[in-house]
Phi, psi and omega in degrees: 000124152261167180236134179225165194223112167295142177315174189027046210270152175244134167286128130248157183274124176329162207195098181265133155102030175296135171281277189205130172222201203222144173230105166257112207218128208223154199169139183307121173303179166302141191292179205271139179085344178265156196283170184298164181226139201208108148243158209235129169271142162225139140258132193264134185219143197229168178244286158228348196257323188217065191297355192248330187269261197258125199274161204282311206203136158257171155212141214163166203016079159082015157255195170191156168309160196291325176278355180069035167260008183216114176233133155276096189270346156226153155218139189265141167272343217200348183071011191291173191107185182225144186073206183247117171315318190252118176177126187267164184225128202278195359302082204278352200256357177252350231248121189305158179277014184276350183248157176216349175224163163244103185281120185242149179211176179225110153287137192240088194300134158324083186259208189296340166223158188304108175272112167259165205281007184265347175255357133278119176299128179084348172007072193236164155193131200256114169242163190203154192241125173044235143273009163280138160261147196248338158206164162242148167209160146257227174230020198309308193279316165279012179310336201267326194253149193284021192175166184176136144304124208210008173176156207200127174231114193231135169290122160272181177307352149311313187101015166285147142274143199240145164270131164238114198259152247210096200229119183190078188338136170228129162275101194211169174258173170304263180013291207284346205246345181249026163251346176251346199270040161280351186271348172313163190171000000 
């Protein structure tokens, strides 16, 4: 696996006290004759004992967490549609206080040759708190990678949640990428 971090990635400065947000994510179909580009939000979620390694719980393809505070509430197989196809939902402010940081990505499902965010079209992920966006991106700065991290949600000592946002390439498959990406930074 590699990490690759695009040129121009914007840093924000934490956005205290997130409640419940939201990750939506959109793309063009495949041209007519070609397999489907099928991408994926997965959330990583660690805990307050090991906020780096190995994550407490994913969440990804058609799921939701074992407490139901992180649900995949649409998922596109195919980008058909209109906006953003795909979008999960946060609710950190439910979230036991035993976690402590939330990884959010976009994994690119795999057929027989390697597809990266630069051979899909239209590309986005959007994360947002109510009607604020708290960040947009495309996959521009990550183009060359199959899987990218796009967002880090860590509780301070306060017990708030905080936003970080996040653009940060992996060549990996899903599986592989969602065992790693607590490696994000």
């Amino acid at each position: 696996m590699t990490s690759r971090r695009g040129g121009g990635v914007r840093m924000s400065s934490f956005t205290k006290g997130l409640k419940k947000v939201e990750v939506a994510l959109k793309w063009d179909p495949s041209p007519a004759g070609s397999p489907p580009h099928d991408l994926d939000i997965v959330a990583a979620t660690y805990t307050s004992a090991d906020p780096g390694s190995e994550p407490a719980y994913v969440v990804h393809f058609d799921s939701r967490s074992p407490d139901g505070t992180i649900n995949l509430d649409r998922d596109s197989t195919t980008g058909q549609g209109f906006g953003f196809d795909e979008v999960m939902t946060l609710e950190l402010e439910r979230l036991s206080t035993s976690y402590a940081r939330v990884v959010v990505g976009v994994a690119i499902q795999q057929g027989e040759q390697a597809t990266t965010f630069g051979a899909v079209a239209n590309t986005a992920v959007r994360v947002r708190e109510g009607y604020t966006d708290l960040a947009l991106n495309d996959f521009s700065v990550v183009a060359d990678s199959t899987a990218a991290v796009v967002a880090e949600f860590i509780r301070d000592d306060s017990g708030a949640w905080a936003f970080r946002e996040l653009l940060q390439g992996f060549d990996t498959d899903p599986t592989s990428f969602a065992a790693t990406m607590g490696s994000a930074h």
